[in-house]
PALOSE-598352 format. One record per residue: residue in one letter; residue number from 1; x, y, z of N, C-alpha, C in turn. Coordinates in steps of 0.2 Angstrom, whole numbers, plus 5000, padded with zeros to 4 digits. Layout:
BEGIN
   residuo   num   n.xx   n.yy   n.zz   ca.xx   ca.yy   ca.zz   c.xx   c.yy   c.zz
         A   NUM      X      Y      Z       X       Y       Z      X      Y      Z
...
END
This chain:
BEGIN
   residuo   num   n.xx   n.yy   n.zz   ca.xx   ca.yy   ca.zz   c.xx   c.yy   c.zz
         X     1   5240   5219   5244    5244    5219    5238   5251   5223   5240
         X     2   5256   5220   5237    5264    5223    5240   5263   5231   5238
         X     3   5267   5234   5240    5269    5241    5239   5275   5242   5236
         X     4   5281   5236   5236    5285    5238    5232   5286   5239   5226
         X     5   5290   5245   5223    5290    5249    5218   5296   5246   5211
         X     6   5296   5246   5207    5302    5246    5204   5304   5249   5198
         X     7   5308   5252   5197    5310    5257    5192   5310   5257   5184
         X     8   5308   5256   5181    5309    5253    5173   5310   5260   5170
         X     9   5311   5260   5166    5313    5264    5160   5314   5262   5152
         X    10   5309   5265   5148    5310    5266    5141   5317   5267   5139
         X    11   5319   5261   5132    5325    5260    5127   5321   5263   5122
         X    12   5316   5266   5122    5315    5267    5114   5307   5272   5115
         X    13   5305   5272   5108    5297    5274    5108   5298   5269   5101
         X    14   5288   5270   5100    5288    5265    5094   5285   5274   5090
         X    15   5287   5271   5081    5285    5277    5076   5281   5272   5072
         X    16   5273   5275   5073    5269    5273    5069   5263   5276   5067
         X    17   5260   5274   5061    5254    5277    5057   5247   5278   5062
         X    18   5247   5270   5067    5245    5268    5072   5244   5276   5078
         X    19   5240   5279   5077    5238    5285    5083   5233   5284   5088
         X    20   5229   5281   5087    5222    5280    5094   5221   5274   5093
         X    21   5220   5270   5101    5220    5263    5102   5217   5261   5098
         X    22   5211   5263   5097    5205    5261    5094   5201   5259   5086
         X    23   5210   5262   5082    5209    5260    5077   5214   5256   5075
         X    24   5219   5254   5081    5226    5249    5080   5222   5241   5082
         X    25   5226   5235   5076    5222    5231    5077   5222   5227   5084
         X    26   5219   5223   5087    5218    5219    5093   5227   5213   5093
         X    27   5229   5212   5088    5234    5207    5088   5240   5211   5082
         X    28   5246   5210   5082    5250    5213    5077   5249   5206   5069
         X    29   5246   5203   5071    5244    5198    5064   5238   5198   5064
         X    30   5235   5203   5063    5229    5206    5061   5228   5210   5057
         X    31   5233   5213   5054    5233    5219    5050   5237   5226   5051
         X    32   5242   5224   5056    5245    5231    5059   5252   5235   5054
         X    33   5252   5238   5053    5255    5243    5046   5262   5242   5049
         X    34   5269   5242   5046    5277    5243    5046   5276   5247   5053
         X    35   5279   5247   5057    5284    5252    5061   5288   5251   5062
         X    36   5290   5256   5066    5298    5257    5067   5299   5258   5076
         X    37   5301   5255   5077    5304    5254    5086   5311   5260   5084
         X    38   5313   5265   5087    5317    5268    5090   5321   5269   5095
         X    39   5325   5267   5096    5329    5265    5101   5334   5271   5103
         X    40   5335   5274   5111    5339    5278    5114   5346   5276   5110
         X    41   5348   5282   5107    5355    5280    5108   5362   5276   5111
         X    42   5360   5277   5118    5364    5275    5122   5362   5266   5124
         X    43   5356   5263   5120    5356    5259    5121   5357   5255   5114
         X    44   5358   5257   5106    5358    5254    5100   5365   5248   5101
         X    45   5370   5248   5105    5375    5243    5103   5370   5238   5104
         X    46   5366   5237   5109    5361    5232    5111   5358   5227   5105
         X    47   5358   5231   5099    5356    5229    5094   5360   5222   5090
         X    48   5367   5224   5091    5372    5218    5089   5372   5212   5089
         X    49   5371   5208   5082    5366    5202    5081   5360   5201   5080
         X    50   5357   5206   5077    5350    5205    5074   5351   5208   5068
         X    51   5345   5203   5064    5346    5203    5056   5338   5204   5055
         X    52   5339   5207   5049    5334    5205    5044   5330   5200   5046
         X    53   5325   5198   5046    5321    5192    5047   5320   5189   5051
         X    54   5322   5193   5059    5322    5188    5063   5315   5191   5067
         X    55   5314   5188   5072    5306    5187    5074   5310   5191   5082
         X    56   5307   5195   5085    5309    5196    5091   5303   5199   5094
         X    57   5303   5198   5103    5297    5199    5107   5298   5207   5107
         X    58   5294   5211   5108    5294    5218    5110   5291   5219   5115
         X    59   5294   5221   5122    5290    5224    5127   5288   5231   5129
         X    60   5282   5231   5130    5280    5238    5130   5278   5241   5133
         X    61   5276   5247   5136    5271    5249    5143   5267   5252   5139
         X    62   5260   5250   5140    5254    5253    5135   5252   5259   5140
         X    63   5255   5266   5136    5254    5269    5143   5248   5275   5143
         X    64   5243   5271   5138    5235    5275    5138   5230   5269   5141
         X    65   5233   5265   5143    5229    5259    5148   5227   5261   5154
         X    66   5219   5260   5156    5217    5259    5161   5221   5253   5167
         X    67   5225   5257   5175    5226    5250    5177   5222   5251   5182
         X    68   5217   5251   5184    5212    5249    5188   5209   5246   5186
         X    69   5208   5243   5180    5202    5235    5176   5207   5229   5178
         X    70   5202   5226   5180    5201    5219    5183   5199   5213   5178
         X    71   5193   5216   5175    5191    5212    5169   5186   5215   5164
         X    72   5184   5212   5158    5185    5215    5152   5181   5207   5148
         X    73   5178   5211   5143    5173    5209    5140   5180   5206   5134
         X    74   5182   5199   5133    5188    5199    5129   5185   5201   5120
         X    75   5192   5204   5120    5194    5209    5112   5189   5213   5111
         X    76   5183   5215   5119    5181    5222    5117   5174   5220   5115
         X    77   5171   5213   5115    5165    5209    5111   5160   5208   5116
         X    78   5156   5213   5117    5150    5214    5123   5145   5207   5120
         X    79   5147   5203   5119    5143    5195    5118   5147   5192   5122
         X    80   5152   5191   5123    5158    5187    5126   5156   5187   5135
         X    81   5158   5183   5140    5158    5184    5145   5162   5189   5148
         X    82   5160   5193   5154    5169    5196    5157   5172   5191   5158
         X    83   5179   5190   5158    5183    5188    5160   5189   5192   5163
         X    84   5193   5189   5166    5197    5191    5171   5204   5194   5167
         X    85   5206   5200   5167    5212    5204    5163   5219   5198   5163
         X    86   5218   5194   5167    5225    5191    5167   5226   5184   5161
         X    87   5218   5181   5160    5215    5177    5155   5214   5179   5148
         X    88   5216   5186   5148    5217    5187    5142   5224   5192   5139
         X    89   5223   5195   5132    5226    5201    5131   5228   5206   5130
         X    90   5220   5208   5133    5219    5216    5137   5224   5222   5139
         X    91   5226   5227   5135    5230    5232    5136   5227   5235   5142
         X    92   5220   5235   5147    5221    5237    5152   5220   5233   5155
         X    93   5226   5233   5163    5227    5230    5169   5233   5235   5173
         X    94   5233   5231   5179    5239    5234    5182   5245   5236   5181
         X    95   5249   5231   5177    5255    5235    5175   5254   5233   5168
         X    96   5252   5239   5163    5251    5236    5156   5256   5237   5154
         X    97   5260   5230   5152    5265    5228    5150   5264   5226   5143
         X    98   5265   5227   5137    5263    5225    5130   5268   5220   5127
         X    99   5266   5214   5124    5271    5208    5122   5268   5209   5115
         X   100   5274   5209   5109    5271    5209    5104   5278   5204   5102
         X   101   5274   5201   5097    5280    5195    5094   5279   5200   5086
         X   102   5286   5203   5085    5286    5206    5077   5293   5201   5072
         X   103   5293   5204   5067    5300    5201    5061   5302   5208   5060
         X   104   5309   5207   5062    5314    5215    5059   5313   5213   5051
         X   105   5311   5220   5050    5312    5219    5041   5320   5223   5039
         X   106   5319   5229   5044    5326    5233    5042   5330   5236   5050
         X   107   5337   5235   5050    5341    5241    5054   5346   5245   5051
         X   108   5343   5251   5055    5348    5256    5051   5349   5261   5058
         X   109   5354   5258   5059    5359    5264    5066   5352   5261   5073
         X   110   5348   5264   5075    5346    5262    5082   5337   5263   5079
         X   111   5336   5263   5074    5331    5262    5072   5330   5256   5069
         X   112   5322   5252   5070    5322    5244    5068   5317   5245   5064
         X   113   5315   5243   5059    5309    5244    5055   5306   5236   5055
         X   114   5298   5236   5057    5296    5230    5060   5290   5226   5057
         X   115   5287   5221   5056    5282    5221    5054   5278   5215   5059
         X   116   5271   5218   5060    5264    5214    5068   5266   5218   5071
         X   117   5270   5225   5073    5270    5228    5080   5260   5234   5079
         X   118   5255   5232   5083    5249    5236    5084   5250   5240   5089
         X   119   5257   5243   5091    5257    5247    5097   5256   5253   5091
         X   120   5251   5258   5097    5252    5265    5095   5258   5270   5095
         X   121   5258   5274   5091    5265    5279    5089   5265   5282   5097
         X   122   5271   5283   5099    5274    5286    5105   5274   5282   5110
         X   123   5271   5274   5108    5272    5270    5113   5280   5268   5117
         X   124   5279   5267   5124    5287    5268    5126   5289   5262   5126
         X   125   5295   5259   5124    5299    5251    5125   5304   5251   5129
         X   126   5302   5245   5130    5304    5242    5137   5309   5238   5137
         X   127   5311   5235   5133    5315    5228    5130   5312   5223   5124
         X   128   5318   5223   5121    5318    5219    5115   5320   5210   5116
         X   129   5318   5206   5115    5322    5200    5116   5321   5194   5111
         X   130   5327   5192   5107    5325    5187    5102   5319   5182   5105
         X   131   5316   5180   5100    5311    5173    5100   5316   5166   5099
         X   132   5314   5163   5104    5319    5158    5103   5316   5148   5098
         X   133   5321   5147   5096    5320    5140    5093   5321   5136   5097
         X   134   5320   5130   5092    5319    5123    5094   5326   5124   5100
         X   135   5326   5121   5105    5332    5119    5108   5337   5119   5105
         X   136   5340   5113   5102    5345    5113    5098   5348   5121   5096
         X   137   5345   5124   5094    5347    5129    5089   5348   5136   5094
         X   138   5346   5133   5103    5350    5141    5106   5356   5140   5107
END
């Protein structure tokens, strides 16, 4: 396995109801309450061009994840086979990196109020990127 490192750093932490993994749902279209993604100051221009209603990825470091799991009983369902962390979308693995696809409901200054994000409250973000359309429409 390489050895090289690389540097990332949190633009934000998320604010939510959500406090232990264990009761936040397996998917954000499962049942996952409003939050709020907060964003560093020094990175809110960043924001410039996102509206109400638009759908965007959220990346995130889940950083109460085991990274020494390899594989995992998928969504946690001891009927299921193990399968291998990378076959599914198990918050632990090597680099637990969390991909949530949410809708901005609201922004106000560097704070986005969101709905489908199931990260837990103090989770660190990593980058925001629009969801993209058909061709034609990027």
């Amino acid at each position: 396995m390489s050895s090289e490192t690389y540097d990332v750093r949190p633009i934000g932490r998320v604010r939510s109801p959500l406090t232990d993994p264990a009761d936040a749902p397996k998917q954000g279209d499962e049942g996952a309450p409003p939050a709020e993604i907060v964003l560093d100051s020094n990175v809110a221009a960043g924001t410039a061009g996102l509206r109400p209603g638009d759908e965007v990825l959220v990346f995130t470091w889940l950083h109460q994840a085991d990274r020494e799991v390899l594989a995992v009983h998928p969504r946690g369902d001891r009927t299921r086979q193990v399968t291998g962390v990378f076959a599914t979308r198990a918050p632990h693995r090597p680099n637990p990196i969390g991909l949530h696809r949410v809708t901005i409901a609201d922004i106000a200054g560097a704070t986005l109020t969101v709905h489908g994000l199931e990260a837990i409250d103090g989770t660190p973000v990593l980058d925001l990127k629009p969801v993209l359309g058909p061709t034609a429409q990027r």
